[in-house]
C-alpha positions in Angstrom: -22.9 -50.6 -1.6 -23.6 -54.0 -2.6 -27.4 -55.3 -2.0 -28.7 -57.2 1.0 -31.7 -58.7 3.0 -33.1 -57.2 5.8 -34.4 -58.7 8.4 -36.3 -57.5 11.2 -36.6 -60.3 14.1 -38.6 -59.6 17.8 -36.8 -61.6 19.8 -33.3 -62.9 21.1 -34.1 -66.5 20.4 -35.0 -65.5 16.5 -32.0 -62.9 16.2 -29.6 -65.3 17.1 -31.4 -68.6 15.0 -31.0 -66.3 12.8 -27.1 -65.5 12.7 -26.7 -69.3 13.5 -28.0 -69.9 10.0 -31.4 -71.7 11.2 -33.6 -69.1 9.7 -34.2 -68.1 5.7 -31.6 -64.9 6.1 -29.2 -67.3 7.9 -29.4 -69.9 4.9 -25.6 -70.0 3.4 -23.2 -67.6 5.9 -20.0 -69.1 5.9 -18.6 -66.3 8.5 -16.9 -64.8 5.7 -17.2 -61.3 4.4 -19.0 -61.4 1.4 -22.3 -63.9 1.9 -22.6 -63.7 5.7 -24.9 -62.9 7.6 -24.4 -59.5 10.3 -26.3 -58.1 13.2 -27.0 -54.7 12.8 -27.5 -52.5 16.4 -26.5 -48.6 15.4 -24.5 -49.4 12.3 -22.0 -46.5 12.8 -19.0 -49.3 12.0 -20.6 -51.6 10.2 -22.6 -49.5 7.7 -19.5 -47.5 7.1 -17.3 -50.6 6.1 -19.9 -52.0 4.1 -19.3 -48.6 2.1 -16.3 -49.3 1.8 -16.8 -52.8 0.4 -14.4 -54.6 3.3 -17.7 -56.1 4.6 -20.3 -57.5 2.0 -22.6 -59.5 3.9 -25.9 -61.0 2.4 -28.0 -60.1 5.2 -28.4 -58.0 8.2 -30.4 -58.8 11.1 -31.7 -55.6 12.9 -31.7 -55.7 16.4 -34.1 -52.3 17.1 -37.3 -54.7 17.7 -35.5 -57.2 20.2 -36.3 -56.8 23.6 -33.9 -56.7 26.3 -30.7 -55.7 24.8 -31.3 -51.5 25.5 -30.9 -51.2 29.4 -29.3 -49.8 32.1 -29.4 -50.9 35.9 -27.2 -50.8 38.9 -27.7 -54.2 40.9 -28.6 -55.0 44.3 -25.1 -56.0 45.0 -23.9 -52.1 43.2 -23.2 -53.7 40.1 -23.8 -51.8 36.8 -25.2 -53.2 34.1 -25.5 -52.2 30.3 -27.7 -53.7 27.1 -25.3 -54.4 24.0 -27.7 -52.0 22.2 -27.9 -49.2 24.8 -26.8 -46.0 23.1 -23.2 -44.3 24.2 -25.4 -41.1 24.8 -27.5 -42.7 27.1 -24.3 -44.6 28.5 -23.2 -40.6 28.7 -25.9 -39.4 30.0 -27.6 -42.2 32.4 -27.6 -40.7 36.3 -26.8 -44.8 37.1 -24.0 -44.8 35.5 -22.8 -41.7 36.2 -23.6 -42.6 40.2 -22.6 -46.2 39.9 -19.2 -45.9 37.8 -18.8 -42.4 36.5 -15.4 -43.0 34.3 -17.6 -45.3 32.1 -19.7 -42.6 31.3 -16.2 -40.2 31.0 -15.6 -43.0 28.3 -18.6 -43.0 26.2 -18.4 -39.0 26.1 -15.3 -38.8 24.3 -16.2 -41.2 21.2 -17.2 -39.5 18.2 -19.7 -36.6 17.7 -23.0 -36.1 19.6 -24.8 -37.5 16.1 -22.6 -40.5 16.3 -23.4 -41.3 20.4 -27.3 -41.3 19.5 -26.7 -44.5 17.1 -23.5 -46.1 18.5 -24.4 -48.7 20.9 -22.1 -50.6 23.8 -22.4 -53.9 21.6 -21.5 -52.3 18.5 -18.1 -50.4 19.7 -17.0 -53.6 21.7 -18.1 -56.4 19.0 -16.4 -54.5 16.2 -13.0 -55.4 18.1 -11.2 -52.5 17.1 -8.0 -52.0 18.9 -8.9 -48.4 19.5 -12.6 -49.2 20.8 -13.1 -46.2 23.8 -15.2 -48.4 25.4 -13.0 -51.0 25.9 -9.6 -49.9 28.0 -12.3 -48.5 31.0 -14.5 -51.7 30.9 -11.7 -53.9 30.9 -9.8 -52.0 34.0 -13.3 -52.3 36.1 -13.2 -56.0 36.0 -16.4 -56.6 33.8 -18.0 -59.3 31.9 -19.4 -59.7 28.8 -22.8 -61.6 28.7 -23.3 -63.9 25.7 -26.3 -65.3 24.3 -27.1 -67.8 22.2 -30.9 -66.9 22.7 -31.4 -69.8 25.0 -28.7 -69.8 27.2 -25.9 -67.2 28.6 -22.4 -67.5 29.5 -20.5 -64.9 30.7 -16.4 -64.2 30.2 -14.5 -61.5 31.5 -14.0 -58.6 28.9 -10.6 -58.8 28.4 -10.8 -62.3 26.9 -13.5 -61.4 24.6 -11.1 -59.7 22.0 -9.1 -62.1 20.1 -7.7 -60.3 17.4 -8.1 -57.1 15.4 -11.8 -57.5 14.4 -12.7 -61.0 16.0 -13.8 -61.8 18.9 -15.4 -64.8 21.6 -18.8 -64.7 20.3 -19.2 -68.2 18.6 -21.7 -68.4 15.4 -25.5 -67.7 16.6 -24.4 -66.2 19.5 -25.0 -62.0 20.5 -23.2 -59.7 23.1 -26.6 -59.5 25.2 -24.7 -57.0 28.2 -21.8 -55.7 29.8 -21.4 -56.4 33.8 -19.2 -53.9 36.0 -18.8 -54.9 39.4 -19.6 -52.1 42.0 -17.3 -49.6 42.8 -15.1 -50.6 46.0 -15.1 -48.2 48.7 -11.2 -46.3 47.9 -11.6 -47.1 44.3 -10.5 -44.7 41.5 -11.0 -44.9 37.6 -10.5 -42.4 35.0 -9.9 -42.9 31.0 -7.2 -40.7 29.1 -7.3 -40.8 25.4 -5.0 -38.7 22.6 -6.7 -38.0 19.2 -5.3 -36.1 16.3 -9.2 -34.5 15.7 -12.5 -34.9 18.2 -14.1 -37.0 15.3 -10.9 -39.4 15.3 -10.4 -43.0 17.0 -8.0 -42.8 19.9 -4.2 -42.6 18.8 -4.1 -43.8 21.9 -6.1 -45.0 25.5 -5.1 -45.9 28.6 -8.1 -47.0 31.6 -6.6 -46.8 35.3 -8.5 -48.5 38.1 -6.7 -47.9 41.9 -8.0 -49.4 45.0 -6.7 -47.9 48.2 -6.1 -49.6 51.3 -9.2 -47.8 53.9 -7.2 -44.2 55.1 -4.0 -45.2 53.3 -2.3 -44.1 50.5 -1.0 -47.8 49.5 -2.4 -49.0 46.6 -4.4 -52.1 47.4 -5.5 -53.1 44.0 -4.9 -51.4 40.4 -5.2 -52.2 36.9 -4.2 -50.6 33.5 -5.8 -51.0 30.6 -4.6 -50.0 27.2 -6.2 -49.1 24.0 -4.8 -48.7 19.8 -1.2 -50.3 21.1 -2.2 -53.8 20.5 -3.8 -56.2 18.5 -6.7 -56.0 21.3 -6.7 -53.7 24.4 -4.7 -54.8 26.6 -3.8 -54.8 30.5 -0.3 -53.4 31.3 0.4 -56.2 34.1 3.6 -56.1 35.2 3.3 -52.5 35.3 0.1 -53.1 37.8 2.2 -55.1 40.0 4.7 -52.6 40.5 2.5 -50.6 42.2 0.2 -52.5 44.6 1.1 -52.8 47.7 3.1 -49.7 47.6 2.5 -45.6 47.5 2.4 -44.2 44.6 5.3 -41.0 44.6 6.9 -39.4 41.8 9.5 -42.3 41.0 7.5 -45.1 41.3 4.4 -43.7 38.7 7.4 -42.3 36.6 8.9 -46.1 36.7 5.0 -48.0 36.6 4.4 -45.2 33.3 7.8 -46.6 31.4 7.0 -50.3 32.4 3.7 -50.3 30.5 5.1 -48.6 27.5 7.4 -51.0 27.5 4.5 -53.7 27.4 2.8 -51.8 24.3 3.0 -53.5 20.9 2.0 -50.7 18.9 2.6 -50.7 15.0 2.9 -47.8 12.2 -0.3 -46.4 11.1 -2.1 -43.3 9.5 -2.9 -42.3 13.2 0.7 -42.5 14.5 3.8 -44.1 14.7 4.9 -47.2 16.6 7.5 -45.4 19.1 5.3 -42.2 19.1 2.2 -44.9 20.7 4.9 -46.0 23.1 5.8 -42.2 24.3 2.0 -41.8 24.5 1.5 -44.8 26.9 4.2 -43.5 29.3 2.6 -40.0 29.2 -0.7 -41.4 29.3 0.3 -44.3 32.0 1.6 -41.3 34.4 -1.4 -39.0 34.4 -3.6 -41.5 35.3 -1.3 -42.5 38.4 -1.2 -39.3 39.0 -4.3 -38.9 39.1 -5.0 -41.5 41.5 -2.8 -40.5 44.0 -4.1 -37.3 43.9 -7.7 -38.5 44.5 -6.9 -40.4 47.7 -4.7 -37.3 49.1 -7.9 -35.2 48.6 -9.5 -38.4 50.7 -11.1 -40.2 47.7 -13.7 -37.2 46.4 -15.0 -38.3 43.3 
């Protein structure tokens, strides 16, 4: 591994002078791989790929010592929000999240090992902008935000326009992923993640996020959204499959026909992991047993 500075700032403000270049550490990044300069939270991707020698940045600003990034607190409005640098254990683990919007704790569960949940952080697993980030298809189907800070001021976009390619995301130089922002759950709301993995220690092959509103003691689906993870350049919403099923109940043909439309809305490639049509198959699979699940949920009148 090549050598670098480490830096160790105690607040937002300095963290992000910091990555802006305004500070010694900052002096020179260009953005590129070799000379820039990184934020460093758990490190599980970004130490891993500086191993590797696809990242060789100059200088890495630890966030441990920053206040206000590791939190997790459900809103007076029901709201759930979660630090960049909060752990996926405690993601896992936190009775708020698990009362407030458990399938984003189901998420967090399934990445990596125990070991790996104790270091991995929110931030980390949505700022390295994999397209197989576990985190990101559940997140994105509950409607939430990511909070951005410059260390002066926020801004907030929704999550599914913070990817912008494999890798890359919204954040602009100097600027941190300071939180994630689910809205509450709506009464008659469901949400579950599903996930294929050739080993537990694997990334996704892949992931598929349903979120189903029903209309109050109806089984019409009033709202949904499906998310879609590894079968994309970024996760991605399977929208004209959504449409085909709000406003209407969700029987056999018309999960069997929402399942084919979002594999059909996939753009999966060739990989190690998996092949491009074998993706597509998994997305219909994937697509139906989370409608599936849904409907059954609201026949059993909406037991969590």
């Amino acid at each position: 591994m090549k050598g670098f500075e480490y830096v160790t700032p105690s607040s937002l403000e300095e963290a992000c002078a910091l990555l802006a270049g305004a500070g010694d550490a900052g002096a020179g990044d260009t953005g590129a791989p070799d000379g820039s300069v990184k934020p460093l939270a758990g490190g599980t991707d970004l130490l891993v790929q500086m191993r590797l020698g696809t990242l060789r940045p100059r200088a890495l600003v630890s966030l441990k010592d920053v206040p206000g990034l590791a939190f997790v607190r459900v809103e007076g409005d029901g709201a759930l929000e979660i630090g960049a640098a909060t752990t996926l254990a405690v993601v896992e683990d936190s009775p708020d999240v698990r009362r407030a919007f458990p399938a984003v704790a189901e998420a967090a569960s399934c990445i990596g090992s125990i070991q790996v949940r104790n270091r991995a952080t929110v931030g980390g697993n949505l700022c390295n902008a994999a397209p197989s980030a576990d985190t990101a298809p559940m997140l994105i189907a509950a409607g939430a935000e990511a909070v951005i800070t410059d260390g002066r001021t926020e801004r907030t976009l929704l999550l599914e326009d913070f990817f912008t390619g494999p890798g890359e995301t919204a954040l602009r130089r100097g600027e941190l992923l300071k939180a994630v922002r689910v809205p509450a759950m709506p009464a008659g709301g469901f949400a579950r993640y599903f996930k294929t993995f050739r080993s537990a220690m694997d990334c996704c092959t892949v992931g598929v996020a349903v979120f189903a509103v029903f209309e109050p003691e109806s089984p019409v689906v009033g709202d949904a959204r499906l998310a879609l993870g590894a079968v994309a350049p970024t996760p991605i919403r399977a929208r004209a499959a959504e449409e085909m099923v709000i406003g209407r109940k969700l029987d056999d043909s018309l999960i069997a026909a929402a399942a084919a439309r979002a594999a059909e809305e996939a753009q999966p490639i060739d990989d190690v992991r998996a092949s491009a049509a074998y993706r597509k198959t998994l997305v219909e699979v994937l697509s139906k047993r989370a409608l599936t699940a849904a409907r059954a949920w609201a026949q059993e009148g909406g037991s969590r």
